[in-house]
N, C-alpha and C positions, 0 to 999 in steps of 0.2 A: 621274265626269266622262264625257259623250257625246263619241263621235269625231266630227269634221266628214266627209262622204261626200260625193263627189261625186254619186253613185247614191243619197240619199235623196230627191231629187225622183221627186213623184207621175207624172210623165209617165213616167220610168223603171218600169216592172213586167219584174220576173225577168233581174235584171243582176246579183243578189247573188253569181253565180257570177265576175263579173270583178269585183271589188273584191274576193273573198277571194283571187284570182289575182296582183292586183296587189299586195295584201299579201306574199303567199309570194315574188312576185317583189322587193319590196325588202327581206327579212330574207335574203334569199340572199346566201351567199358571194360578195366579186368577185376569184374566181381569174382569170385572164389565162392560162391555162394549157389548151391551145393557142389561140395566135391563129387571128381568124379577120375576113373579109369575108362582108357581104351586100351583094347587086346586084339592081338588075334586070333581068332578060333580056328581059323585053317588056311591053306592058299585063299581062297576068296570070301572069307566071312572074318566079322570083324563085331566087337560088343564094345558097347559103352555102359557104363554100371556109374548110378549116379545114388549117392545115401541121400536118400529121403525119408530120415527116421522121421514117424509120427504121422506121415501122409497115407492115405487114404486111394484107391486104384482111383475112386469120384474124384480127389482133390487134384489129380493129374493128367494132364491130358500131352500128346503126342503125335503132334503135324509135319509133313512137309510140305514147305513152298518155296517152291522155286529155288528149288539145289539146298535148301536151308533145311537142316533137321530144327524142331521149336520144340523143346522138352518146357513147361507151363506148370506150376504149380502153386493152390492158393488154397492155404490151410482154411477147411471152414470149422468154427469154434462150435460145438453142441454144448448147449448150457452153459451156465455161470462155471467156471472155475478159479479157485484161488489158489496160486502157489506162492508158496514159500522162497523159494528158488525155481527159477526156468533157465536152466542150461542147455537145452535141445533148443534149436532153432524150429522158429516153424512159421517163422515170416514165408511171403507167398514170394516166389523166382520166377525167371527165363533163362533157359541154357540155348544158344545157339550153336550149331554144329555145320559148316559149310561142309556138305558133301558131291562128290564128283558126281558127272553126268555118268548114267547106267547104275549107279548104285541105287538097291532097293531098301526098303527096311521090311525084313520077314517077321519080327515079333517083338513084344515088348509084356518083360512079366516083372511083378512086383513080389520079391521073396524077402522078409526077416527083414524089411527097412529097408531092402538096394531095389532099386528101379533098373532093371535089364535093359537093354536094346538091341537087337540085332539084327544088323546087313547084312547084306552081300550081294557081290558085284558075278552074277551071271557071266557063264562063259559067252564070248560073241564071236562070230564067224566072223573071217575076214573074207571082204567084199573087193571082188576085182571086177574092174569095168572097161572095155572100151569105148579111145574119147574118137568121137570120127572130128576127121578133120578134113573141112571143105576149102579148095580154092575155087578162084576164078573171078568172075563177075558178082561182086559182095553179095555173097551169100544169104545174106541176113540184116538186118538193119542196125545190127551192133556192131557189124563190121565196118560198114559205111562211116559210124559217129569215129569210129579209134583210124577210120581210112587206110586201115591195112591189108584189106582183104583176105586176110584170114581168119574166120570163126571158130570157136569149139562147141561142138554140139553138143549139151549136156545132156539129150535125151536120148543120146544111144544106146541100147539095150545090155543087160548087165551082160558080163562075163561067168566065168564058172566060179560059186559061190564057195 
């Protein structure tokens, strides 16, 4: 039995990398462990605030890989303590955040218990290009294998940026 995709239309070329994203994103666990906000700070900046009462700037750490924000935290205990009641959590987490390609992350501060983060997605130029297009006697040897005799030559020099 075929999956229905939203990305098997022909107008889509080379989106397979978000639909196997989107996959991994709904088999994932849904811990709630630590909450968190996202906002927006402006047209192209964006915060995530995540409470991590009781953690430590050492007990947290803050990676990207591969399009993945990885917020990390593992409470370490100093000395024997005994409570009476522990109602703060302070078991150790992963917060996974899938973010888009061009987005950066500019800082991350720890204020009063919330863990900050913050992106943003850089303004980008748009890039115009001409594609040369060669006939006649196969061109090239990609023309030969598809036998059509026409090629596009992807190394034609940019346009006006």
């Amino acid at each position: 039995m075929s999956r229905l995709s939203l990305f098997n239309s022909p107008l889509l070329l080379g989106f397979d990398h978000i639909e196997d994203m989107l996959d991994r994103l709904s088999k994932a666990p849904g811990d709630s462990y630590p909450p968190y906000n996202i906002e927006q700070t402006g047209p192209d900046g964006l915060r995530i605030t995540l409470a991590v009462a009781g953690f430590a700037p050492a007990d947290l750490a803050v990676t990207v890989e591969n399009n993945q924000l990885v917020i990390r935290g593992k409470h370490s205990e100093g000395g024997q303590r005994v409570f009476l009641h522990r109602g703060i959590a302070a078991r150790q987490f992963q917060r996974v955040f899938v973010i888009a390609e061009g987005i950066e992350v500019a800082g991350a501060h720890l204020d009063n218990g919330l863990l900050n983060i913050d992106l943003v997605r850089p303004k980008t130029e748009s890039r115009v290009r001409n594609v040369e297009i060669k006939s006649g006697q196969y061109a090239s040897t990609a023309s030969s294998a598809n036998g059509r005799g026409r090629t596009i030559d992807l190394s034609a020099e940019k346009g006006p940026a």
